[in-house]
C-alpha positions as CSV (number, residue, x, y, z in Angstrom):
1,X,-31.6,-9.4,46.5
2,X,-29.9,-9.9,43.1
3,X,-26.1,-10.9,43.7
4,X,-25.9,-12.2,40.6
5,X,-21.5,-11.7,39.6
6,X,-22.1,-12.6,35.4
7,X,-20.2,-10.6,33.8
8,X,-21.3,-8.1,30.6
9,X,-19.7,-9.6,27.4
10,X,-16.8,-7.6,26.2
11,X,-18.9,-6.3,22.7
12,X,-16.8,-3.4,22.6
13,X,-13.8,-2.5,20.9
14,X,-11.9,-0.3,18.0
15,X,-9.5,-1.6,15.1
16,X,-6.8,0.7,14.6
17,X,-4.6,0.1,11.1
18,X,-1.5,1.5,10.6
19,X,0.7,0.7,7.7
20,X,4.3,1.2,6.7
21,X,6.4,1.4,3.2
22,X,10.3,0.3,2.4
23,X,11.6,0.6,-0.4
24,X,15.0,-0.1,-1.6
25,X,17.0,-2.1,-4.1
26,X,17.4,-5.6,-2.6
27,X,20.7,-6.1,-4.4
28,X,22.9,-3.3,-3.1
29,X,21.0,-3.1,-0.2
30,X,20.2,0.6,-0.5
31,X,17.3,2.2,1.2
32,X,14.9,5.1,-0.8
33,X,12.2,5.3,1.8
34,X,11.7,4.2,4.7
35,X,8.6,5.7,6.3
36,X,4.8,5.2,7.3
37,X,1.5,5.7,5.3
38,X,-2.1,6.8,5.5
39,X,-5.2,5.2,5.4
40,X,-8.4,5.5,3.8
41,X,-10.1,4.7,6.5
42,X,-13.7,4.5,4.8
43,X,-12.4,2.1,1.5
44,X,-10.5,0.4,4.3
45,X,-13.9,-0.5,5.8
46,X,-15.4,-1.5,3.8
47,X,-13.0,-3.7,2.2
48,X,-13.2,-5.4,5.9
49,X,-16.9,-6.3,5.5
50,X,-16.7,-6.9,1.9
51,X,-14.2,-9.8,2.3
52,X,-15.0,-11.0,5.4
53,X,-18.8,-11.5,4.2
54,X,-17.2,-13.4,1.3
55,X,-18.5,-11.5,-1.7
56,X,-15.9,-12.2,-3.9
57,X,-14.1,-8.4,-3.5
58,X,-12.6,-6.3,-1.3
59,X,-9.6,-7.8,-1.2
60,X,-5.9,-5.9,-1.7
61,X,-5.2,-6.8,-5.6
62,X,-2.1,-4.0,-6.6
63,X,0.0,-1.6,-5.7
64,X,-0.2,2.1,-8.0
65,X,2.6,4.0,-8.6
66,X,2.7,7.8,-9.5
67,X,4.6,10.9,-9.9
68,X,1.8,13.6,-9.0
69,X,3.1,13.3,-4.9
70,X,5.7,16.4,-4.8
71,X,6.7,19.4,-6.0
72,X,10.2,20.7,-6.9
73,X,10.8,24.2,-7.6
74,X,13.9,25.7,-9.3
75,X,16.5,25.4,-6.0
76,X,15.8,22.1,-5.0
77,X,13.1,22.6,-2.7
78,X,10.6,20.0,-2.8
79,X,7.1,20.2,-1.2
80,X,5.1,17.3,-0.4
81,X,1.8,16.8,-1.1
82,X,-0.9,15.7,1.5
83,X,-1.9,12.2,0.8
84,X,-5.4,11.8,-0.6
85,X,-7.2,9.3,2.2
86,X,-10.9,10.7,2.2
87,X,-13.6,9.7,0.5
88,X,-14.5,6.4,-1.6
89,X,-13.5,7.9,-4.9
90,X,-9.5,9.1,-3.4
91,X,-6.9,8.1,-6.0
92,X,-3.4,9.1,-7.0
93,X,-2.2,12.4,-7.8
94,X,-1.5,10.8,-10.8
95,X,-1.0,7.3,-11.6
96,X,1.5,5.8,-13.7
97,X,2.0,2.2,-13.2
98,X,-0.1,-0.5,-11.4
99,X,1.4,-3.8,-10.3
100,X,-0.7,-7.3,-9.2
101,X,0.4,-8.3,-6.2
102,X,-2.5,-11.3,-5.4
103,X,-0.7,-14.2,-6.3
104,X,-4.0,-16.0,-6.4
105,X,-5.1,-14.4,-9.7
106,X,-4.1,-15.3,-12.9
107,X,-2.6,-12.1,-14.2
108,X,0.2,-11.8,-11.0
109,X,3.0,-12.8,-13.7
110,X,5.6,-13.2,-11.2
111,X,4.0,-14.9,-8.1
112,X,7.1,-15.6,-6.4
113,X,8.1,-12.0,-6.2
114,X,4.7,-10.1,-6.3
115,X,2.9,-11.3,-3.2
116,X,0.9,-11.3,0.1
117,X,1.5,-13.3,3.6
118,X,-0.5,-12.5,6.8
119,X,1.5,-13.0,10.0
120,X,0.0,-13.5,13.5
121,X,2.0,-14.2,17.0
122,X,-0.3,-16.4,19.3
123,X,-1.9,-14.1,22.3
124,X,-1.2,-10.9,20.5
125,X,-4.0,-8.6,19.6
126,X,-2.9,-7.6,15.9
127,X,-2.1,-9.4,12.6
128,X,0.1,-8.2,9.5
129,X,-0.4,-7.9,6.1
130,X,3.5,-7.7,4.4
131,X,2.8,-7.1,0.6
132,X,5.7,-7.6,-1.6
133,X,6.2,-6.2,-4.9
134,X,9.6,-5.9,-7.2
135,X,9.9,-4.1,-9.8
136,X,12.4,-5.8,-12.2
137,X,15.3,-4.6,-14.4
138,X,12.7,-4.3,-17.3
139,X,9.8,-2.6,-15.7
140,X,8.1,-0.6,-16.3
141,X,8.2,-0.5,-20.5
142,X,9.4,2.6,-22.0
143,X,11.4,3.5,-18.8
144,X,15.0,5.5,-18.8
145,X,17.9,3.4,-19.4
146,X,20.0,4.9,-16.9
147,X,18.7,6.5,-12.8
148,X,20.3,9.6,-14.2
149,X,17.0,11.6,-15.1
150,X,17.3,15.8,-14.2
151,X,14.0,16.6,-13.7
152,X,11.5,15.3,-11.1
153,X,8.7,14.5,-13.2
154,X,9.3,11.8,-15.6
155,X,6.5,9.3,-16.1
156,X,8.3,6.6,-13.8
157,X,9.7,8.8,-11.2
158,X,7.9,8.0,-8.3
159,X,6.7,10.3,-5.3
160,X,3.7,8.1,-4.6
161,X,2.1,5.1,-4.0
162,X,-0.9,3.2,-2.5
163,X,-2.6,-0.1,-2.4
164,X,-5.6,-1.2,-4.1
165,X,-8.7,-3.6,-3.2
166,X,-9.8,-5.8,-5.8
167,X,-13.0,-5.0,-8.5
168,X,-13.8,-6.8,-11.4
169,X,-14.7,-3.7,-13.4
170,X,-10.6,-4.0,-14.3
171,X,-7.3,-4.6,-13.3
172,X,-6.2,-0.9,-11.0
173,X,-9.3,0.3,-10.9
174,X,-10.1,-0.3,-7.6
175,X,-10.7,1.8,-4.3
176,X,-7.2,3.2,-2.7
177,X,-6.7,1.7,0.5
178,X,-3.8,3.5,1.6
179,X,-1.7,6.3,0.3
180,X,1.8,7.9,1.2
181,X,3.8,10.4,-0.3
182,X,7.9,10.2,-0.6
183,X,10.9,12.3,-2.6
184,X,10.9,11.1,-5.8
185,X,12.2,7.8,-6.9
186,X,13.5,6.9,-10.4
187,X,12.9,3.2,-11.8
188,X,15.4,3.0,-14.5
189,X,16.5,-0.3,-16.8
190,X,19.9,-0.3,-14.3
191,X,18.0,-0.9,-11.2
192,X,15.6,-3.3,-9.2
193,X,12.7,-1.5,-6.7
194,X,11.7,-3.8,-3.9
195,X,8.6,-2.8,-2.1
196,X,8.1,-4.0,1.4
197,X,4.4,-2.8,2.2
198,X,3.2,-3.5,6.0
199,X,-0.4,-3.0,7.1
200,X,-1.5,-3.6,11.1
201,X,-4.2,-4.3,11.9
202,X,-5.2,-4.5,15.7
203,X,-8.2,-5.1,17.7
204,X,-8.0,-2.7,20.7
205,X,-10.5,-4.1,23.6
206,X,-11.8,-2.0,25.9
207,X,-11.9,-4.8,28.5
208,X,-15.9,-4.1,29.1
């Protein structure tokens, strides 16, 4: 009789993701948005194997901006758009502004404030990803002097943003990782943006 107690290998398992947006102005503190994000979960994917099997891509590179998220009608009312997280080929409503945010490539021109860090607690089953990405009293060129702008749909009023993996067809071109949609933002010449972007990612075991 076979009494044989080995156990099976635990083989099995899911990753969930789940990512989250700030965005504020670090000097007075204040807080625009505050909220979570969606997921491409197919570009997400295959990000994962791309840049774990070390070919050279799949890697987060930027974040986009755009101003194609909402709609505002004449009282006020704003609807939001649904956030464009299926299929390889998803991309921004409409995309006005891309920012490097690998400070291991050349063309991230401000390292110290565009960046990624991965953070992991010992015994936990999930990492973080914190992306950070300012945009400075100067950015983007050919913005408003003044966050005093009456319509919604200015080139750098932002509804919407994402992250995007690395491709060396060009710089933004990329598959969107993520995508979330917010009320609309202005980046003026008067104020700093900071971007605090969070992505978890957890390995949930079944304990097989």
């Amino acid at each position: 009789m076979n009494t044989s107690t080995e156990k099976k290998p635990n083989e099995q398992g899911n990753i969930a993701l789940r990512g989250h947006i700030k965005i504020y102005d670090p000097e007075s503190k204040e807080v625009y948005v505050d909220k979570p994000n969606a997921i491409n979960y197919e570009n997400f994917s295959i990000a994962m194997a791309q840049s774990l099997s070390n070919q050279g891509i799949g890697t987060i590179e930027g974040m986009c901006f755009g101003n194609g998220g909402t709609r505002v009608d004449d009282t006020g009312i704003i609807t939001y758009l649904t956030p464009n997280v299926v299929g390889t080929t998803s991309a921004l409503y409409n995309q006005t502004y891309y920012k490097v945010v690998d400070a291991n490539l050349r063309y991230d021109l401000n390292p110290a404030r565009n960046y990624m860090q991965w953070r992991h607690i010992p015994g936990a089953y999930y990492s973080d990803i914190l992306v950070s990405c300012l945009l400075d009293f100067g950015e983007p060129s050919g913005q408003q002097a003044f966050d005093n702008a009456v319509t919604s749909d200015g080139t750098y009023v932002f509804d919407e943003l994402g992250l995007q993996a690395y491709t060396p067809v060009g710089q933004g071109l990329g598959p969107l990782l993520t995508h979330v949609i917010f009320h609309p933002v202005q980046k003026s010449l008067n104020r700093l943006i900071q971007i605090d972007y969070t992505i978890r990612v957890q390995s949930l075991s079944t304990g097989i």
